[in-house]
C-alpha positions in Angstrom: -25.0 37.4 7.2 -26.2 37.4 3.6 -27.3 34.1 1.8 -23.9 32.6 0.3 -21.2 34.9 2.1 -18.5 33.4 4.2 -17.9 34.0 7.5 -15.7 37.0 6.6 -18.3 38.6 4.5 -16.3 37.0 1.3 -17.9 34.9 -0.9 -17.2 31.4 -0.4 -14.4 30.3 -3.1 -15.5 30.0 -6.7 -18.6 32.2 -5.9 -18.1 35.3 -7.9 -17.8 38.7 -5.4 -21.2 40.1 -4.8 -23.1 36.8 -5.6 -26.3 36.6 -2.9 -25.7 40.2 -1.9 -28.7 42.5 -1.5 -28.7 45.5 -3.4 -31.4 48.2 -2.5 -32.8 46.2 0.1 -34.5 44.4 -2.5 -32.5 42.9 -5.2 -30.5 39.5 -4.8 -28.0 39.3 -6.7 -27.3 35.8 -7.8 -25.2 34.7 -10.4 -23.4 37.2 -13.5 -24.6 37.6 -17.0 -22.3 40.0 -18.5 -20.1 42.2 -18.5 -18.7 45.1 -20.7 -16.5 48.6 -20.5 -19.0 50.3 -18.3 -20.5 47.7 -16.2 -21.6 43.7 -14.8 -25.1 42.6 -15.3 -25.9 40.4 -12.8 -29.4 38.0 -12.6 -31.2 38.8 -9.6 -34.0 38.5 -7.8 -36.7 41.3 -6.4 -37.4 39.8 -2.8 -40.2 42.8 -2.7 -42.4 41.8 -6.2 -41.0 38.1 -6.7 -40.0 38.0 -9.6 -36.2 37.6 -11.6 -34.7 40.8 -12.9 -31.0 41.9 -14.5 -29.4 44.3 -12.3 -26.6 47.0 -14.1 -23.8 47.3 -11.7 -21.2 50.4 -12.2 -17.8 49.2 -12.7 -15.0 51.8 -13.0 -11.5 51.7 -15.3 -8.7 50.9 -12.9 -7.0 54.1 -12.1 -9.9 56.6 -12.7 -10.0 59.3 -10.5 -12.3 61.2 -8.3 -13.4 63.4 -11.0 -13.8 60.9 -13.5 -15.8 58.4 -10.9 -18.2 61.1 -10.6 -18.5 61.8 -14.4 -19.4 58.0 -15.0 -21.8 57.9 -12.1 -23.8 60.9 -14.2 -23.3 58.7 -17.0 -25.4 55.9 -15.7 -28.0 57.5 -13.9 -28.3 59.4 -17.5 -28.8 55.9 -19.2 -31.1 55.2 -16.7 -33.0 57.9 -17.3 -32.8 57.8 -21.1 -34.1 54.4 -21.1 -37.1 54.5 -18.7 -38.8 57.2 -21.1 -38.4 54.4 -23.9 -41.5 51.6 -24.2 -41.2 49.9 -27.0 -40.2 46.2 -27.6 -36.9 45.9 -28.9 -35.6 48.0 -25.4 -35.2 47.1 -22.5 -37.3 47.9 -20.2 -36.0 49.9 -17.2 -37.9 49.2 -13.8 -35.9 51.2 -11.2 -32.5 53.0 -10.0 -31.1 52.4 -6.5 -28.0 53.8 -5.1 -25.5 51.1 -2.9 -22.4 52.3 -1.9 -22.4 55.6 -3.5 -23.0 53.8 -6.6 -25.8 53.5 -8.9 -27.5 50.2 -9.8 -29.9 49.8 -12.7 -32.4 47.3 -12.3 -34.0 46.5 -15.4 -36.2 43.0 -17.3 -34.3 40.2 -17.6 -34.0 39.1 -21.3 -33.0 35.5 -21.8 -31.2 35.8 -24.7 -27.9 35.1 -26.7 -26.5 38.2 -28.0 -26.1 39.0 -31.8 -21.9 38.5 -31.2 -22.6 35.5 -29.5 -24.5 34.2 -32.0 -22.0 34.7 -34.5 -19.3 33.9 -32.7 -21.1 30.8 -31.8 -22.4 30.1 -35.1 -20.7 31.9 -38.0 -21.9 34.2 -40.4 -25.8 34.4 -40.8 -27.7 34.5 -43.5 -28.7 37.6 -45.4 -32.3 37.2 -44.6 -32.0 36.5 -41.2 -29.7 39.6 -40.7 -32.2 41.8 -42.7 -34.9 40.7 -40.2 -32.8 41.5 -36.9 -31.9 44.7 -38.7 -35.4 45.8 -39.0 -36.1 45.1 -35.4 -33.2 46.7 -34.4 -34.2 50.0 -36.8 -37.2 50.5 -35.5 -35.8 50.7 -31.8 -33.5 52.8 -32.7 -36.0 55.3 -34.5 -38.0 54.7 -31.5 -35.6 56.1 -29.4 -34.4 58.6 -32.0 -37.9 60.0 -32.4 -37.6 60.4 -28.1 -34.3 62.9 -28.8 -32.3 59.8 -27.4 -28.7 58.6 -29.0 -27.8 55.7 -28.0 -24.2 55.6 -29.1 -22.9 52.3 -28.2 -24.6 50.2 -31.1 -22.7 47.2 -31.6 -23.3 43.1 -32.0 -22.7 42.8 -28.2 -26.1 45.2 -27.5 -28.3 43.0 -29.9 -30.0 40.3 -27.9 -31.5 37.9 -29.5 -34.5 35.7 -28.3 -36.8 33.1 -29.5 -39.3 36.1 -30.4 -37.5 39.0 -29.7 -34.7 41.6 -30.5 -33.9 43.6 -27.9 -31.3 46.8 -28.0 -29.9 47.1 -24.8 -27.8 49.1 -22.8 -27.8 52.9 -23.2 -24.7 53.2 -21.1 -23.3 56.4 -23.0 -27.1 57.7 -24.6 -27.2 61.1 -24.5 -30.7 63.0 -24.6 -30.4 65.5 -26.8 -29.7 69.1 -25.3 -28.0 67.4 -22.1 -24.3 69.1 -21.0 -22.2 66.1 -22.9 -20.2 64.4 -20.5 -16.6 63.2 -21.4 -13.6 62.1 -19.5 -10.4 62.3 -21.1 -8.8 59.0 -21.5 -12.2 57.1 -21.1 -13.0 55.7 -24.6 -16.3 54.8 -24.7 -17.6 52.1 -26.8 -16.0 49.7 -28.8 -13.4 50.2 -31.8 -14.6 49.1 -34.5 -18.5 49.9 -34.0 -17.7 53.6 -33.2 -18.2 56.5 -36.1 -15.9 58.7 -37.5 -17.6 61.8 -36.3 -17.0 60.6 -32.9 -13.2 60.0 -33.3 -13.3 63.8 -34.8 -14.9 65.3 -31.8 -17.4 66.3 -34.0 -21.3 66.7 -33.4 -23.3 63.6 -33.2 -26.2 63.4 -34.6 -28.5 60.0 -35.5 -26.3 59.5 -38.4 -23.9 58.1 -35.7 -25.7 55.5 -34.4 -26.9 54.4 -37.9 -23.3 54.2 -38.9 -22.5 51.6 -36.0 -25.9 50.0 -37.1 -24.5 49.6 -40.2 -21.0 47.8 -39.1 -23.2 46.0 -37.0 -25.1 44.1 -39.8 -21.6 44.0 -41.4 -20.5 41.7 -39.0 -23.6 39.6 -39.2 -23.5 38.7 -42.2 -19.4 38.5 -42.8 -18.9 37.3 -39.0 -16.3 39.9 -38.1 -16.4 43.7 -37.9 -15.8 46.0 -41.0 -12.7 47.3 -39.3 -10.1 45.2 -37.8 -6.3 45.5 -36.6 -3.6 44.7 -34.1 -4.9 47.2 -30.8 -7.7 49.2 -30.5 -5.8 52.3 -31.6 -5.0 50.7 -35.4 -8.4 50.0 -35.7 -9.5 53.4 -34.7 -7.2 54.6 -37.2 -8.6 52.5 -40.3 -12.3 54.2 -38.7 -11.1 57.5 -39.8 -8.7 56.4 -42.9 -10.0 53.8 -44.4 -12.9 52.2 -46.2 -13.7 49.1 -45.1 -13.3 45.7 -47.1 -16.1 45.0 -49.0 -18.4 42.7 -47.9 -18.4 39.0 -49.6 -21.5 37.5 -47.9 -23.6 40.8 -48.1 -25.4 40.1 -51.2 -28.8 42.6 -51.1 -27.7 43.6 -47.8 -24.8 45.2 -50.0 -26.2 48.6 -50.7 -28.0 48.9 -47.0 -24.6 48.7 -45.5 -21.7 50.5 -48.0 -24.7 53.5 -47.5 -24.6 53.4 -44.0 -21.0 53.2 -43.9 -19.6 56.8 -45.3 -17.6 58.2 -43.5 -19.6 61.9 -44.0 -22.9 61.6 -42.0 -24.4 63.8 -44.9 -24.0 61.0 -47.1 -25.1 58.1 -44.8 -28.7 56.6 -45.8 -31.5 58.0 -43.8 -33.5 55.6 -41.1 -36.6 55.8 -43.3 -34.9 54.8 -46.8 -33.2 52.1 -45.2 -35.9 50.5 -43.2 -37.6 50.7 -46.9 -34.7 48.6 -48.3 -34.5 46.1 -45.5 -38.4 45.4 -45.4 -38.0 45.1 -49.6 -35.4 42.7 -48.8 -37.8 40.3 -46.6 -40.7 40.4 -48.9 -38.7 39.8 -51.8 -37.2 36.4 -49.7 -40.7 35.7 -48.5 -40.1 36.4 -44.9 
């Protein structure tokens, strides 16, 4: 009987389901971490090399169907794949795929870390500087990946961990390599709201443009300590994506013309990645940092 299970092969009350499972026949899952549209991360252990890992397991919308179970299966052993050709520091490294119940888990390094939402959330606001210097972190994992023909398309405050020296972009649970087949199931949004591009909402083609405009409402809510789009349900604020400008920022000060540039709404218009990791790095050495 697996380590913490109860005689019916049910956790034990208050211990969360799956808790001291073995996945793979090698990975112990202990205790959750997180947990978002696609997926629970779960801290585990690898019984084989010792050592503590963060294992990605597949959690499906209630009500999916067959069809659509199968498309978001591709979809994670695609971001399994997308990640593990990425080595750089600001990803997250990917150290294996197993399949458990006709599901695939991701096992990948565990990061101890707040997240860049939490932080906020935790925290307020942050200062310009400090934002500037996760956003060139940030930038150059994303041009890492970008330069590697890999989107990742969920950019967002909740994919920034933050350590003590470390930031990591994590979870490539929609990336797309470029040239795959793109997969979509109709009625599964993915991402969230307020961090997703226009072009997306348009069905139009997405290009890195995309996942610098989410970059750039993600150092909008940095430094204002809410997203650049708000609203009652998920669809108003979906709506203001595609109608609206946002408000300006008040707290954005030379973070200002980094973020209204990677915010218009035509990708043609957006900054490039090179012109903007200029502006941010101007930013730090002008503050010293």
């Amino acid at each position: 009987m697996p380590e913490g299970q109860g005689s019916a092969g049910r956790p034990p009350a208050g211990v969360p389901d799956g808790q001291g499972r073995l996945v793979g026949r090698r990975y112990r899952l202990l205790s959750p971490v997180g947990r978002g549209g696609m997926g629970m991360v779960w801290h585990a252990h690898d019984v084989l090399l010792d050592r503590d890992v963060a294992v990605k397991e597949l959690l499906l919308p209630f009500g999916l169907d067959q069809a659509g179970a199968q498309s978001a299966h591709r979809r994670m052993l695609r971001e399994a794949r997308s990640a593990a050709r990425l080595s750089h520091p600001g990803i997250v490294t990917v150290h294996d795929v197993v399949e458990e119940d006709g599901r695939p888990w991701i096992v990948m390094e565990l990061v101890r870390a707040w997240s860049l939402e939490q932080a906020v959330r935790q925290g307020g606001p942050l200062p310009v500087v400090q934002a500037a210097e996760i956003g060139v972190r940030v930038l150059d994992a994303l041009r890492h990946a970008h330069a590697a023909g890999i989107l990742h398309r969920d950019v967002k405050p909740g994919n920034v961990l933050l350590t003590a020296d470390r930031v990591v972009l994590t979870d490539f649970g929609i990336a797309a390599i470029e040239g795959d087949v793109t997969i979509t199931q109709t009625g599964l949004l993915m991402g969230s709201p307020a961090y997703i591009p226009p072009e997306r909402l348009q069905g139009r083609t997405i290009t890195h443009a995309a996942d610098l405009w989410s970059f750039g409402a993600t150092l909008y809510a940095a430094v204002e300590g809410r997203p650049p789009y708000e609203g009652p349900d998920a669809v108003a604020v979906l709506g203001a994506v595609l109608t609206q400008e946002p408000s300006r920022p008040r707290r954005a000060g030379a973070l200002l013309p980094v973020i209204e540039g990677l915010l218009r709404k035509n990708p043609a218009d957006r900054l490039p990645a090179a012109q903007v990791a200029e502006m941010l790095e101007r930013i730090l050495h002008s503050h010293g940092a």
